[in-house]
DSSP file (Angstrom, degrees, kcal/mol; ACC not computed):
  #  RESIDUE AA STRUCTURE BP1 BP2  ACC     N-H-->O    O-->H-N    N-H-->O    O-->H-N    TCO  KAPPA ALPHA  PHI   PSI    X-CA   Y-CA   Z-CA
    1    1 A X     >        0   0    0      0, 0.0     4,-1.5     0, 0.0     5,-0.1   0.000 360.0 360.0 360.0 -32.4    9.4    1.3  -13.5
    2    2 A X  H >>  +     0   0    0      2,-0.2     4,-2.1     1,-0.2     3,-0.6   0.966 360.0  48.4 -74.1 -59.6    8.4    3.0  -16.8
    3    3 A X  H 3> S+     0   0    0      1,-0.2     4,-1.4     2,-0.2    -1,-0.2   0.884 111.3  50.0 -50.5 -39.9    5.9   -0.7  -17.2
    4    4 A X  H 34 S+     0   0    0      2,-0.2     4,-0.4     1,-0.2    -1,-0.2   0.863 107.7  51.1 -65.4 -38.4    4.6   -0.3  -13.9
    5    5 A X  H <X S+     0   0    0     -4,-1.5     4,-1.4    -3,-0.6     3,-0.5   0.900 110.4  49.6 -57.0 -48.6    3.6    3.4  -14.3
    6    6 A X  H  X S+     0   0    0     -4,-2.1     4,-3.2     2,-0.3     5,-0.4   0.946 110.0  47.2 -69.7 -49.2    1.8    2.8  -17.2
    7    7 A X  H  < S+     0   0    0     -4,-1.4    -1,-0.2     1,-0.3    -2,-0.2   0.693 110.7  55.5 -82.1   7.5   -0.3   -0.1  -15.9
    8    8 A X  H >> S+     0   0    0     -3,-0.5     4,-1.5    -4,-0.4     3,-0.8   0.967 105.9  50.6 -63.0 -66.9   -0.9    2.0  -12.9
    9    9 A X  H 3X S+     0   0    0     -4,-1.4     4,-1.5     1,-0.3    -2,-0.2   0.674 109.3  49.4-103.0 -52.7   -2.2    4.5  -15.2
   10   10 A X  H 3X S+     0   0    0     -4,-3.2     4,-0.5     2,-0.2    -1,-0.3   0.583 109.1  59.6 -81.3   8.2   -4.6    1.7  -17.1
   11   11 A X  H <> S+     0   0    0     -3,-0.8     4,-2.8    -5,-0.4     5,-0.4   0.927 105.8  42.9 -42.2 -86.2   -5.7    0.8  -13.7
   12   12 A X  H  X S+     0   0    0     -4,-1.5     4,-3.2     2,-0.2    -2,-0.2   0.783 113.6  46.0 -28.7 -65.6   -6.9    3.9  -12.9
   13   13 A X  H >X S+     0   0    0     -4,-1.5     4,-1.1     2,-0.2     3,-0.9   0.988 108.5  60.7 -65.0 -79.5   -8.6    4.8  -16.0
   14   14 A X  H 3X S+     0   0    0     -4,-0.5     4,-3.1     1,-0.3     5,-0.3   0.616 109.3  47.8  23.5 -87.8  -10.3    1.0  -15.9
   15   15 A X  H 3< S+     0   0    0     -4,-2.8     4,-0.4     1,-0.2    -1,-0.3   0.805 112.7  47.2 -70.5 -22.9  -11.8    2.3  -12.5
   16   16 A X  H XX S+     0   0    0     -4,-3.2     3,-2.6    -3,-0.9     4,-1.2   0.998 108.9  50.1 -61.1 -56.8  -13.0    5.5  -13.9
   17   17 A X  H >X S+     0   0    0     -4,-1.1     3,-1.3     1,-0.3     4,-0.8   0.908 110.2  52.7 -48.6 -51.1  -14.6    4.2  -16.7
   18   18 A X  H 3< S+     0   0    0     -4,-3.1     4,-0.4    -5,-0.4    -1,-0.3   0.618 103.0  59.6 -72.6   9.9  -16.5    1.5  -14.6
   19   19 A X  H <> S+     0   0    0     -3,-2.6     4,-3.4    -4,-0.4     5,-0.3   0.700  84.1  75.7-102.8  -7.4  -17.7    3.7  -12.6
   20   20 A X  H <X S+     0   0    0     -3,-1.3     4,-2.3    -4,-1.2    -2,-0.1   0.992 103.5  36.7 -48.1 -83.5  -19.4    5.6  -15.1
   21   21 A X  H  X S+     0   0    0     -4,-0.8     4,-1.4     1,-0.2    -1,-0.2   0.731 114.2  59.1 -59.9 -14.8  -22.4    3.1  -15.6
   22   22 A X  H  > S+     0   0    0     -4,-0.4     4,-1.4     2,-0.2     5,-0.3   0.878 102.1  49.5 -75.3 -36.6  -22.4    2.2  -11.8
   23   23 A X  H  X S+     0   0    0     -4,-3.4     4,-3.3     1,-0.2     3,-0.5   0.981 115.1  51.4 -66.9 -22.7  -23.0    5.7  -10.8
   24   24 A X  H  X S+     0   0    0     -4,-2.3     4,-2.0    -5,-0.3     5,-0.3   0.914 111.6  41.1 -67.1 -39.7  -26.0    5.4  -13.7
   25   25 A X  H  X S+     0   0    0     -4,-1.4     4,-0.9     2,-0.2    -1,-0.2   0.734 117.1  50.6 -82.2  -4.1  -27.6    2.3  -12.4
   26   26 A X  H  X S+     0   0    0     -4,-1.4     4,-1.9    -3,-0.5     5,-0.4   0.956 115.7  51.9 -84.0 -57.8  -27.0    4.0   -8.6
   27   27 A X  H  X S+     0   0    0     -4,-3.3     4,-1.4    -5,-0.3     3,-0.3   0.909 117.1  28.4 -62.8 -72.8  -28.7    6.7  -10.5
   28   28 A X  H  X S+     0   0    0     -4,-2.0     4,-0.7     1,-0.2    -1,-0.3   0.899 128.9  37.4 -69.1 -36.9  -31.8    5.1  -12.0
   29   29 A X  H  <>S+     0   0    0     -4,-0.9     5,-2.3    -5,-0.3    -1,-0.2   0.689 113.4  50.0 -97.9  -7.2  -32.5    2.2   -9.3
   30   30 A X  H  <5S+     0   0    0     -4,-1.9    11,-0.2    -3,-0.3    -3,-0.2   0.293 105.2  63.2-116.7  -1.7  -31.5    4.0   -5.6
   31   31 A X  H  <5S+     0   0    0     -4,-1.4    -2,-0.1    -5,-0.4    -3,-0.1   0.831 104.3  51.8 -68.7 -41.9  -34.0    7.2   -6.7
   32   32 A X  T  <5S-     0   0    0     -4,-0.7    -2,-0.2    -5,-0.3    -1,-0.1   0.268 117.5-123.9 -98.8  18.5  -36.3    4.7   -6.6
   33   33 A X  T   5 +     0   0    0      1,-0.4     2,-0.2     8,-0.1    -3,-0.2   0.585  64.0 127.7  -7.3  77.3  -35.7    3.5   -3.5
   34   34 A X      < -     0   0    0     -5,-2.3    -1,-0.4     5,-0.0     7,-0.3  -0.528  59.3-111.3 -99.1 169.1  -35.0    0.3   -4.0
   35   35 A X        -     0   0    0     -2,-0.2     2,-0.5     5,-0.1     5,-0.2  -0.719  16.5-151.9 -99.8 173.8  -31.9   -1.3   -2.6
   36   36 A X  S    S-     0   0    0      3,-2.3   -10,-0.0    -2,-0.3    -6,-0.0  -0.990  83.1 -10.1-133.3 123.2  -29.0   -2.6   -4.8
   37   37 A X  S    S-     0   0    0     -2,-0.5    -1,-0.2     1,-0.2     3,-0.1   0.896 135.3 -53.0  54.1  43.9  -26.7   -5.7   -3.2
   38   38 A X  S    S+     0   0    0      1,-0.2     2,-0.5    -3,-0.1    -1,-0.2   0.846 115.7 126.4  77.8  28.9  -28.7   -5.0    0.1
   39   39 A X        -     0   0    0      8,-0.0    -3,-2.3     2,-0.0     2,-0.3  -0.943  42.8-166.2-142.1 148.0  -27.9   -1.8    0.0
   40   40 A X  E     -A   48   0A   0      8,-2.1     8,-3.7    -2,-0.5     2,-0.4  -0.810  21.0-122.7-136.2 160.9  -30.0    1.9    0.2
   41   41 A X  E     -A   47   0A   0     -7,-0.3     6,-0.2    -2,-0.3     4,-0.1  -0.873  17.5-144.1 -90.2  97.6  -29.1    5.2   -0.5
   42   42 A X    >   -     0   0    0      4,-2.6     3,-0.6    -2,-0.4    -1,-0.1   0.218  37.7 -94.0 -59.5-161.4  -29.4    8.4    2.0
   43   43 A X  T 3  S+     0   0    0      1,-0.2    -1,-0.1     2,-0.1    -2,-0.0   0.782 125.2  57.2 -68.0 -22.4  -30.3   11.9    1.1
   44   44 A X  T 3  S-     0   0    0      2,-0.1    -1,-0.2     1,-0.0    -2,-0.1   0.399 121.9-104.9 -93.0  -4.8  -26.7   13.0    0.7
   45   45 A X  S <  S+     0   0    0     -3,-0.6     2,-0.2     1,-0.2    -2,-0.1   0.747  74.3 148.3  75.7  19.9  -26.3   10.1   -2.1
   46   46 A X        -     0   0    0     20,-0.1    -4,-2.6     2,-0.0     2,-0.4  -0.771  39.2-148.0 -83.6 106.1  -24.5    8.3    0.3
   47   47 A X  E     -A   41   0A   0     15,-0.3     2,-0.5    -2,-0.2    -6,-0.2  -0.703  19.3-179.5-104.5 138.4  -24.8    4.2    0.0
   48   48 A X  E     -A   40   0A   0     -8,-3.7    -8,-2.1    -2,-0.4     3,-0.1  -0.954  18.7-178.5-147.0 151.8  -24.7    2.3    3.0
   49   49 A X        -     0   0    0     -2,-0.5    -1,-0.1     1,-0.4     2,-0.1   0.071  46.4 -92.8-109.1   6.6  -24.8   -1.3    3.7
   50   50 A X        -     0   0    0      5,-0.1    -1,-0.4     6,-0.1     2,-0.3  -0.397  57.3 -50.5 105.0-177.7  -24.7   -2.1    7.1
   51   51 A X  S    S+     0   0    0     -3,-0.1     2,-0.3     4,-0.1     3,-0.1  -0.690  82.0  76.2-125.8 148.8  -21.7   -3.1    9.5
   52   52 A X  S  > S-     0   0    0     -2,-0.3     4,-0.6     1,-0.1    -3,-0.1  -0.902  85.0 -89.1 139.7-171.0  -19.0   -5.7    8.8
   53   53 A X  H  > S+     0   0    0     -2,-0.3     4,-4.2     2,-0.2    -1,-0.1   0.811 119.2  55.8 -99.3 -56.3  -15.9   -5.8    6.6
   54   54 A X  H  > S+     0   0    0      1,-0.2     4,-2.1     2,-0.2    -1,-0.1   0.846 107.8  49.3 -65.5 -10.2  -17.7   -7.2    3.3
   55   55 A X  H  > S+     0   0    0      2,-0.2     4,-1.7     3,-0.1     5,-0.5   0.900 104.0  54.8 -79.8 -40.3  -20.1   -4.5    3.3
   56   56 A X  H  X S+     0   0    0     -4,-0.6     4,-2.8     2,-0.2     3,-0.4   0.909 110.9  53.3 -56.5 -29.6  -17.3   -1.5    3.7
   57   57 A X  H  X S+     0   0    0     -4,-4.2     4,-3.0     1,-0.2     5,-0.5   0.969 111.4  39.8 -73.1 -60.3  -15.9   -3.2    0.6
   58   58 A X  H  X S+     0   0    0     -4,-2.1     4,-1.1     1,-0.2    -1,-0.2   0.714 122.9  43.6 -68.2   0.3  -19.5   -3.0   -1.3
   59   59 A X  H  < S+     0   0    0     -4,-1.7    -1,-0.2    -3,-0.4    -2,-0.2   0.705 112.8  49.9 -76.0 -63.4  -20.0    0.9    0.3
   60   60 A X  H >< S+     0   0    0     -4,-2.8     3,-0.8    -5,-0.5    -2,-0.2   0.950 118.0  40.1 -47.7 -37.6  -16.3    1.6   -0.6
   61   61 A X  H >< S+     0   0    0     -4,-3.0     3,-3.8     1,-0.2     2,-2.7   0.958 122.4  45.7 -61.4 -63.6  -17.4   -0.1   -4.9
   62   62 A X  T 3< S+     0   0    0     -4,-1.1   -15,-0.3    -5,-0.5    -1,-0.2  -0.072 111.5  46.2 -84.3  62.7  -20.9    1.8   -4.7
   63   63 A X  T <> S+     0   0    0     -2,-2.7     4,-1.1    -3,-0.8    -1,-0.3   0.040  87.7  95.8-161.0  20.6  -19.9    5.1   -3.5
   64   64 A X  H <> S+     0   0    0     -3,-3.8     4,-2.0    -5,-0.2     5,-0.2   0.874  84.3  44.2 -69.0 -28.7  -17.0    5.3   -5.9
   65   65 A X  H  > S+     0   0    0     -4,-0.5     4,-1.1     1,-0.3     3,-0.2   0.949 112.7  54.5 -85.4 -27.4  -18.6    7.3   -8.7
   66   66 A X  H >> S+     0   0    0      1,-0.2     4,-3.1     2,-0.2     3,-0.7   0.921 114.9  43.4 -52.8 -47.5  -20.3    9.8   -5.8
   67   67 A X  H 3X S+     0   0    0     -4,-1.1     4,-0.9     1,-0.2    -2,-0.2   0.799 107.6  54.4 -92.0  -0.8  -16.5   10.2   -4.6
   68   68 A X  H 3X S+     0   0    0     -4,-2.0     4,-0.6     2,-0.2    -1,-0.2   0.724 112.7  48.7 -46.6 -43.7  -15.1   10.6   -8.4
   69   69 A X  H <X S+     0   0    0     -4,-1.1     4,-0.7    -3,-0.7     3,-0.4   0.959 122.7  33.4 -84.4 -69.2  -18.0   13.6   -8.2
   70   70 A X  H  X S+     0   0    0     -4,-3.1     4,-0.8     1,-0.2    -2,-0.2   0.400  95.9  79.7 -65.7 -21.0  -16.5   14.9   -4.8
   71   71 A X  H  X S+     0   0    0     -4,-0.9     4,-0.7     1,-0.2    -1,-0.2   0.803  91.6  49.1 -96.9 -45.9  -13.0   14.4   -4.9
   72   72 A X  H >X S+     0   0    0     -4,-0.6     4,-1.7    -3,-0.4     3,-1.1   0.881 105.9  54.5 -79.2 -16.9  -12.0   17.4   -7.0
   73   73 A X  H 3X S+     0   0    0     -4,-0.7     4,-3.0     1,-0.2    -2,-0.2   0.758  99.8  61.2 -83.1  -7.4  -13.8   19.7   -5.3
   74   74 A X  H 3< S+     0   0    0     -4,-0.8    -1,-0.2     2,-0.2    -2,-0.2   0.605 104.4  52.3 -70.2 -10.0  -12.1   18.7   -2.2
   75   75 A X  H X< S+     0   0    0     -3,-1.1     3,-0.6    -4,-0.7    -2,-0.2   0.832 113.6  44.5 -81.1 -22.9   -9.1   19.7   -3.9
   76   76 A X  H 3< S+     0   0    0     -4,-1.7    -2,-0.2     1,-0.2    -3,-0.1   0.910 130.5  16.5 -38.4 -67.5  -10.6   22.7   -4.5
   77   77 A X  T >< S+     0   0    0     -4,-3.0     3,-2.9     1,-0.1     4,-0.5  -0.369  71.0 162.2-116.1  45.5  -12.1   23.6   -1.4
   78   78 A X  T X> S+     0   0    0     -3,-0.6     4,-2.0     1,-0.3     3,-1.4   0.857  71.3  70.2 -49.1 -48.7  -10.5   21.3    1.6
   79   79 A X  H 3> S+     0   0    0      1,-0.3     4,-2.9     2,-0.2     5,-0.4   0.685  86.7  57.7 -69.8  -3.9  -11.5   23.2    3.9
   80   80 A X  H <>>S+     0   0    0     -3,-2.9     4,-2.3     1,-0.2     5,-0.8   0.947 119.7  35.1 -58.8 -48.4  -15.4   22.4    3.8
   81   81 A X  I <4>S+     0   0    0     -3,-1.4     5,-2.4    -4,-0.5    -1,-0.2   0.919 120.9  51.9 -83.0 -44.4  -14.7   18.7    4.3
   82   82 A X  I  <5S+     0   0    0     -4,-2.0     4,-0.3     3,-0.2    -2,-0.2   0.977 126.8  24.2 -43.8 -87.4  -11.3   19.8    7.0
   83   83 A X  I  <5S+     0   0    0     -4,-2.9    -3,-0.2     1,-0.1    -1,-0.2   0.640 130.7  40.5 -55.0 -27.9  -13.6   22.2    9.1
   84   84 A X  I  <5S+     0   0    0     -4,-2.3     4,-0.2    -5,-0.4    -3,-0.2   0.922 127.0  13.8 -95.0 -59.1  -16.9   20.9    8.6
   85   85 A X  I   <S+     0   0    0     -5,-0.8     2,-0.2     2,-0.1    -3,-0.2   0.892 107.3  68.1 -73.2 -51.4  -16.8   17.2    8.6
   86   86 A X  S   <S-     0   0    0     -5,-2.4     2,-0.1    -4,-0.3     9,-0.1  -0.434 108.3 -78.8 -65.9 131.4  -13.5   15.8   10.0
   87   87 A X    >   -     0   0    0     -2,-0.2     3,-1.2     1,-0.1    -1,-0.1  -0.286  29.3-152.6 -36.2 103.6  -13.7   16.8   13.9
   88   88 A X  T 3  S+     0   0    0      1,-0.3    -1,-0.1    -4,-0.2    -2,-0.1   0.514  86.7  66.5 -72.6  -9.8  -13.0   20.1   14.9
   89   89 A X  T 3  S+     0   0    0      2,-0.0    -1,-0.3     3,-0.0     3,-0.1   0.572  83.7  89.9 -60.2 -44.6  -11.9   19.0   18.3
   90   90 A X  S <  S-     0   0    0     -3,-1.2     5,-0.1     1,-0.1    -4,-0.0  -0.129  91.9 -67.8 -83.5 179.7   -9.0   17.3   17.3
   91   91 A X     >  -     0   0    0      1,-0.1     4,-0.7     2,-0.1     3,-0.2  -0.235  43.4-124.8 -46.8 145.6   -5.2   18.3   16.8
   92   92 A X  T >4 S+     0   0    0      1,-0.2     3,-1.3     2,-0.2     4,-0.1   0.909 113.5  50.9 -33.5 -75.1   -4.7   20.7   13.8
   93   93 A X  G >4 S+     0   0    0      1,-0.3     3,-0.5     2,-0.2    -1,-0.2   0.428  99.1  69.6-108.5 -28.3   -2.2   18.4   12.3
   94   94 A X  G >> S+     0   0    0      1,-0.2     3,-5.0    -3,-0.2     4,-0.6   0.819  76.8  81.4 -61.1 -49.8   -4.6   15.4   12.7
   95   95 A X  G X< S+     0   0    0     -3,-1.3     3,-0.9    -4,-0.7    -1,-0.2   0.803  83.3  55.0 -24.3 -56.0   -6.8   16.5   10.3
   96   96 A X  G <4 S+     0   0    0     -3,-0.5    -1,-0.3     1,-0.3    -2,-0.2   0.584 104.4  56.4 -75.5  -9.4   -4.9   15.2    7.3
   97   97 A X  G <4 S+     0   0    0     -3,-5.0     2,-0.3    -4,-0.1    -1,-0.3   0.370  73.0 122.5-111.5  23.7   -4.8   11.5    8.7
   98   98 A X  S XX>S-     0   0    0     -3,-0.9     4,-2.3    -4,-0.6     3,-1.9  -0.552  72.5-124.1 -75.2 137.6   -8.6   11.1    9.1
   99   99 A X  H >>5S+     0   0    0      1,-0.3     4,-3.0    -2,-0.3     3,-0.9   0.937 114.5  51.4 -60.5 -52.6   -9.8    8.0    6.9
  100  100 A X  H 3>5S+     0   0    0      1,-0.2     4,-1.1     2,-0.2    -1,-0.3   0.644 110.2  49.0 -69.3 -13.2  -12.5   10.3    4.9
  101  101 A X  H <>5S+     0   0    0     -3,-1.9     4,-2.8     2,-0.1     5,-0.3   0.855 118.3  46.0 -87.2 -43.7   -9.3   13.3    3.9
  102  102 A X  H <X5S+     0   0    0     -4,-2.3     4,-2.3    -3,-0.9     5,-0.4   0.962 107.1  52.8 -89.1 -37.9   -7.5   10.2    2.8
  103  103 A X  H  X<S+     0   0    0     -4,-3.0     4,-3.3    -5,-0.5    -1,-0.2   0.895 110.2  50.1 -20.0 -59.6  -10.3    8.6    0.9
  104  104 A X  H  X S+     0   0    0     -4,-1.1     4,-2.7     1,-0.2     5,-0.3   0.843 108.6  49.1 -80.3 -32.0  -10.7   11.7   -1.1
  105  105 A X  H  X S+     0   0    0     -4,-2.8     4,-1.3     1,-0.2    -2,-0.2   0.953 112.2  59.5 -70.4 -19.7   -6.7   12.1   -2.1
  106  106 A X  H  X S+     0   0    0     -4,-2.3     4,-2.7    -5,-0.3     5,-0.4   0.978 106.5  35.1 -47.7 -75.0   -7.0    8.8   -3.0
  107  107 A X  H  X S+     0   0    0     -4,-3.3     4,-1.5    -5,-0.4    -2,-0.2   0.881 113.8  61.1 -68.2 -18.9   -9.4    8.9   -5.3
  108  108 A X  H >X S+     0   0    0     -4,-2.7     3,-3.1     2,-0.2     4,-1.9   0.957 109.1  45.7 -50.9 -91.6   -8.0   12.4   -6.5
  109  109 A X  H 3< S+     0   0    0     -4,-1.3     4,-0.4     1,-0.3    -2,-0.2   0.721 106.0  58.3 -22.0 -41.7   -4.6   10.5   -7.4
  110  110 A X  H 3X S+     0   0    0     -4,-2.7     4,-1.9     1,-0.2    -1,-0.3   0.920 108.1  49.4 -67.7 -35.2   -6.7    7.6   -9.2
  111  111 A X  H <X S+     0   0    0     -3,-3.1     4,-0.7    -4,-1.5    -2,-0.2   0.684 114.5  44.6 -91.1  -8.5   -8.2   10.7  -11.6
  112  112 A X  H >< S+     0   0    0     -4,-1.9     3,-1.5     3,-0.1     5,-0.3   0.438 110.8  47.3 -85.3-115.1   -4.8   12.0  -12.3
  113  113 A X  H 3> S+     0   0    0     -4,-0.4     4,-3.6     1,-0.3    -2,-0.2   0.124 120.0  41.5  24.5 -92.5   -3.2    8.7  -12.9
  114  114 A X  H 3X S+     0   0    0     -4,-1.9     4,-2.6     1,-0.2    -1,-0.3   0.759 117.6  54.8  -6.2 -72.1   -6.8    8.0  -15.5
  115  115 A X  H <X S+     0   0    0     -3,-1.5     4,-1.4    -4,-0.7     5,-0.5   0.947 109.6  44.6 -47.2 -75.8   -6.0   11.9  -16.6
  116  116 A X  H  > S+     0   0    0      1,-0.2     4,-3.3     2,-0.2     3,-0.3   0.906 103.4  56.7 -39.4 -50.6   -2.5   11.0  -17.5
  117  117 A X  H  X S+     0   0    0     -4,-3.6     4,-1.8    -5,-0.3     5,-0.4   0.977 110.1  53.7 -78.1 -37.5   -2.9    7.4  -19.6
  118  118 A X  H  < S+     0   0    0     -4,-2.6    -1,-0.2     1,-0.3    -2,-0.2   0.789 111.9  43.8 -75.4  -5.3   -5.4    9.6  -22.1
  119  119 A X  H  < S+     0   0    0     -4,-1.4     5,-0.3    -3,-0.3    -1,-0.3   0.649 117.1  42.5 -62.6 -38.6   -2.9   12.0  -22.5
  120  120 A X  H >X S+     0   0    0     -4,-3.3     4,-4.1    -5,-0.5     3,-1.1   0.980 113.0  50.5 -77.6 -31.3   -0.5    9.7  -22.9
  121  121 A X  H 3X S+     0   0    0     -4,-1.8     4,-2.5     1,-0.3    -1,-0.2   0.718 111.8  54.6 -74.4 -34.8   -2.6    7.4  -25.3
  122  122 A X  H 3> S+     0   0    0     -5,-0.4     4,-0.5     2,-0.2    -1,-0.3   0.474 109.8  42.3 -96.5  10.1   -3.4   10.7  -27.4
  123  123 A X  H <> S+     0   0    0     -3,-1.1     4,-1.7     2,-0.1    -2,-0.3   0.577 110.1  58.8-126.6 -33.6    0.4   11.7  -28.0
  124  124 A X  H  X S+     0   0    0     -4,-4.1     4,-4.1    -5,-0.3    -2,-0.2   0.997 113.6  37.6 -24.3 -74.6    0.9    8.1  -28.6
  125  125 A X  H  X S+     0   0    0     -4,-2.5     4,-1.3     1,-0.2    -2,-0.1   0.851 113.1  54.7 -30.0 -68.5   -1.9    8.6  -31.6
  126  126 A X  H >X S+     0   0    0     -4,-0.5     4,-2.2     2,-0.2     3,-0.9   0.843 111.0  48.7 -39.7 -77.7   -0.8   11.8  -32.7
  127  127 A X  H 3X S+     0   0    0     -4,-1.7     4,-4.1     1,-0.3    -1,-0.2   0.678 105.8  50.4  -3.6 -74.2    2.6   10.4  -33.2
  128  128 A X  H 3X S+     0   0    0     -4,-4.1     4,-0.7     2,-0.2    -1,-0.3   0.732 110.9  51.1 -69.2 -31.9    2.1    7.5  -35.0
  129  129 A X  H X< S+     0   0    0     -4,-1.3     3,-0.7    -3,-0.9     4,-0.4   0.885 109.6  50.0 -45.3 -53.2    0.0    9.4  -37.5
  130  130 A X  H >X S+     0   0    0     -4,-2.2     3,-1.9     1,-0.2     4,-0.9   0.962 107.2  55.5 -83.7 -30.5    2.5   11.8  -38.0
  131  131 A X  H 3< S+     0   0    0     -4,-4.1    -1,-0.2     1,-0.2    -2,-0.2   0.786 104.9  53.7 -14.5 -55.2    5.0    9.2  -38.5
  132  132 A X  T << S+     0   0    0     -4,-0.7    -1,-0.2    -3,-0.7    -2,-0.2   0.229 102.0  53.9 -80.5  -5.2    3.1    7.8  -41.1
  133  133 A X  T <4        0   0    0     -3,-1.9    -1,-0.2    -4,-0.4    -2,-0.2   0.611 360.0 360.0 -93.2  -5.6    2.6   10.9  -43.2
  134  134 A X     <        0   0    0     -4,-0.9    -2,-0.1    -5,-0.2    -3,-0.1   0.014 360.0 360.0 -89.2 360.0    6.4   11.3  -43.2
């Protein structure tokens, strides 16, 4: 379980780190509003690509580093995304299973996970140094 955790953990960091230079090349080439893989940018920084399954997969890749951006201040603030976005019409209780609530705890969980293997990776270091003055 201990092996699995960990390689959870360099998952996670993995998909932060690449998303660093995508949100830079989103940055520098979808200002200019060109598209990238067929795909354009709204005002909101929002990429979309058009309707089908392989396109929600290339929205869900290019609109990771946007939801990296977003995701902790939905823990922050839920209810802006709860009250404003998510349907106010529906059951109370509903709220929490809406695809965009789950999206963002998603990607929340991926940035603890990330958050976690460089802590562990830096008490690893730490360790092994002080071992080795010993």
């Amino acid at each position: 379980m201990k092996n699995v955790l960990e390689w959870l953990c360099l998952v996670c960091f993995c998909l932060v780190v690449a998303a660093i230079p995508l949100g830079i090349v989103e940055v520098l080439v979808l200002d200019s509003g060109a598209t990238l893989l067929g795909c354009r940018g709204t005002e909101l920084a929002i990429i979309n690509c058009g309707d089908g399954a392989p396109h929600a997969v290339e929205e869900i890749i290019l609109n990771l580093p946007f939801g990296f951006v977003v995701a902790p201040a939905f823990l922050l603030h839920p209810s802006i995304i709860l009250n404003g976005i998510v349907a106010p019409s529906i059951h109370p209780w509903m709220k929490y299973a809406h695809p965009l609530v789950i999206y963002l705890y998603a990607l929340n969980l991926i940035l603890i996970l990330a958050i976690a293997h460089v802590i562990k990776s830096l008490v690893r270091f730490a360790t092994g140094r002080l071992r080795r003055r010993a």
